[in-house]
C-alpha positions as CSV (number, residue, x, y, z in Angstrom):
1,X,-4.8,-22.7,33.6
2,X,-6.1,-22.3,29.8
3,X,-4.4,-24.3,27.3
4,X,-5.4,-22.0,24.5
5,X,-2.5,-19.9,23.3
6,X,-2.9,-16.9,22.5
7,X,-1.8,-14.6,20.0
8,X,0.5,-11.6,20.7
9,X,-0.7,-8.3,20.5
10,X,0.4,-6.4,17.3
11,X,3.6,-4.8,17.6
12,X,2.5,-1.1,16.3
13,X,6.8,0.0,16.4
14,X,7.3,-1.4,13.8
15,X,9.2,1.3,11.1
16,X,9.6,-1.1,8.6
17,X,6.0,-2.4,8.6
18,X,4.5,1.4,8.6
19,X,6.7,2.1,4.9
20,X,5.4,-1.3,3.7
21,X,1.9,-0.1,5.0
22,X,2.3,3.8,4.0
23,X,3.5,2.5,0.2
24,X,0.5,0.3,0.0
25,X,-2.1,2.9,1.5
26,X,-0.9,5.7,-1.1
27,X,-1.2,3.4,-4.5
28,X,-4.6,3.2,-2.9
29,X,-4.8,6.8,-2.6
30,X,-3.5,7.0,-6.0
31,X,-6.7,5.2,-7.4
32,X,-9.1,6.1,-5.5
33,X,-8.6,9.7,-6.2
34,X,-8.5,9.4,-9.9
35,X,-11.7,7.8,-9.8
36,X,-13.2,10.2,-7.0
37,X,-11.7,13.5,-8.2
38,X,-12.8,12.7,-12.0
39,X,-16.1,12.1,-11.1
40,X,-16.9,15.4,-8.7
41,X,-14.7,17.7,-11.4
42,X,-17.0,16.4,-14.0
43,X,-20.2,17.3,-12.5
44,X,-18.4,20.8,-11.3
45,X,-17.4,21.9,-14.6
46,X,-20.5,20.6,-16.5
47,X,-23.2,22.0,-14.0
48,X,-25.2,18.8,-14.2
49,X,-27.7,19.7,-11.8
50,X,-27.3,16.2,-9.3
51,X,-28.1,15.6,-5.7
52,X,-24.6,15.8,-4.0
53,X,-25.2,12.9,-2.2
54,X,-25.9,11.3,-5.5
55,X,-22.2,12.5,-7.0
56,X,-20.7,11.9,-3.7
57,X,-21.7,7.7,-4.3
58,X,-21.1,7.6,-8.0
59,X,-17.5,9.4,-6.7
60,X,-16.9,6.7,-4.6
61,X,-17.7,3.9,-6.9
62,X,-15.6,5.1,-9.2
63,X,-13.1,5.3,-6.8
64,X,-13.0,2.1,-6.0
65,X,-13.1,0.9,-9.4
66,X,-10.3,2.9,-10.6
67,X,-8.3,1.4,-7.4
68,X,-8.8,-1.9,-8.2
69,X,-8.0,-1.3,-11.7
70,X,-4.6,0.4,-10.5
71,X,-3.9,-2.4,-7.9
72,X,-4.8,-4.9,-10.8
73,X,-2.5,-3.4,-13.2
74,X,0.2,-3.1,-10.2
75,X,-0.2,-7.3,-9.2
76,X,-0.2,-8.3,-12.7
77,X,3.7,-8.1,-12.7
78,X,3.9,-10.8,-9.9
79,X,0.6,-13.0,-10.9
80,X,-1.9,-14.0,-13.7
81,X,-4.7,-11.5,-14.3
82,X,-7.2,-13.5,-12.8
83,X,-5.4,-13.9,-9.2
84,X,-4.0,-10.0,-9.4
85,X,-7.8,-8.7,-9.8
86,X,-9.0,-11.1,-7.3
87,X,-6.5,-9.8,-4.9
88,X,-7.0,-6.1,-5.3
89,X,-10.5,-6.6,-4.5
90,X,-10.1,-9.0,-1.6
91,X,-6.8,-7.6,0.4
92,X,-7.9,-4.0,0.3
93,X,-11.6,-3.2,-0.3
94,X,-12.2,-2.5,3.3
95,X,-8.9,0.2,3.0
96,X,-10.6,1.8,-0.1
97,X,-14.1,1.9,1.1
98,X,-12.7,3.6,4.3
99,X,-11.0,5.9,2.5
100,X,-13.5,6.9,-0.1
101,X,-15.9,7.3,2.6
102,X,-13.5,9.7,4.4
103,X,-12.4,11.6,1.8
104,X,-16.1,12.4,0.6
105,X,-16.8,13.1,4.2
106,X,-13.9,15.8,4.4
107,X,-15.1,17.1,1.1
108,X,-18.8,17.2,2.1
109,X,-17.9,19.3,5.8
110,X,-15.1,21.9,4.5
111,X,-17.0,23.0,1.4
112,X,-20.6,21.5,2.0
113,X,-21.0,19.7,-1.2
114,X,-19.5,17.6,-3.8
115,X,-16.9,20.4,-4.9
116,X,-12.5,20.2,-5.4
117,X,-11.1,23.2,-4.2
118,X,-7.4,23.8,-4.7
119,X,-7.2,24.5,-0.6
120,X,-9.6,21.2,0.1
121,X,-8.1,19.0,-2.3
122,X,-5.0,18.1,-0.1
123,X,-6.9,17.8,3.3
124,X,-9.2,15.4,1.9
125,X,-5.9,13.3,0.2
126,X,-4.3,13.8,4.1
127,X,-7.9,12.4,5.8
128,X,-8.3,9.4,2.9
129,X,-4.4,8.5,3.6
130,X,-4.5,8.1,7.3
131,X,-7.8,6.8,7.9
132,X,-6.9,3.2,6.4
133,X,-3.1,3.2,7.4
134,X,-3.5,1.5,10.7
135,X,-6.2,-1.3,9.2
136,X,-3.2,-1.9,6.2
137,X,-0.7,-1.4,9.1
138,X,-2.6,-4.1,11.0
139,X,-3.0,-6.8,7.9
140,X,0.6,-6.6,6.9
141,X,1.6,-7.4,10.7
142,X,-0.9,-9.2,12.0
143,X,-2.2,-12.1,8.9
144,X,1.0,-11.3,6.8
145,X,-1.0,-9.6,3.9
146,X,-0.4,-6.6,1.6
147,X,-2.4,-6.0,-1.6
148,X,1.2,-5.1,-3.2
């Protein structure tokens, strides 16, 4: 017989915990898109002749930097600058990065470049969305942490 306890197995019923984990996952969205969107739009309406794959990184760094900046501005209520950027980067970079990457991806297959569409536009918000929500799902349940 082990003495080693383990740890229950995440509960994934939880409603409560996927509204806390749905709210947290779309101010993410909300950032990352900004960032994302404002960078592909501007190489699509100025005809800057990049490599896509070059727009599609520069889309997702800006992405993430305009999340953190939202999340930032979002935690600042509740804690000193210095702790709120520190916990935007730390509590949710691994939910942004996964859902740049996904949104670019979705972007990249439906219209084969770096390119907003009015019909691509909400699949690729739908695809960033869900591809995090059961990693934030899992944090808030499982260590207790949100970013918000």
């Amino acid at each position: 017989m082990s003495s080693i306890a383990q740890k229950p197995a995440v509960d994934w019923r939880c409603h409560h915990t996927w509204r806390r984990a749905s709210k947290n996952t779309a101010w993410c969205l909300l950032g990352c898109a900004i960032g994302d969107f404002g960078t592909i739009a501007f190489f699509q309406f100025t005809g800057i002749p990049w490599p896509t794959l070059a727009i599609m990184i520069l889309a997702i760094v800006n992405g993430l930097l305009t999340s953190i900046a939202l999340e930032t501005v979002i935690l600042v209520r509740q804690m000193d600058l210095r702790t709120a950027f520190g916990t935007a980067i730390g509590m949710s970079f691994i939910s942004m990065v996964s859902m740049e990457a996904m949104m670019n991806a979705v972007d990249w297959a439906f219209t084969g470049g770096a390119k907003l569409t009015w019909w691509v536009v909400p699949i690729m918000l739908a695809a960033g969305f869900v591809t995090p929500l059961p990693y934030n799902y899992w944090r808030l349940k499982a260590l207790g942490r949100a970013c918000h």
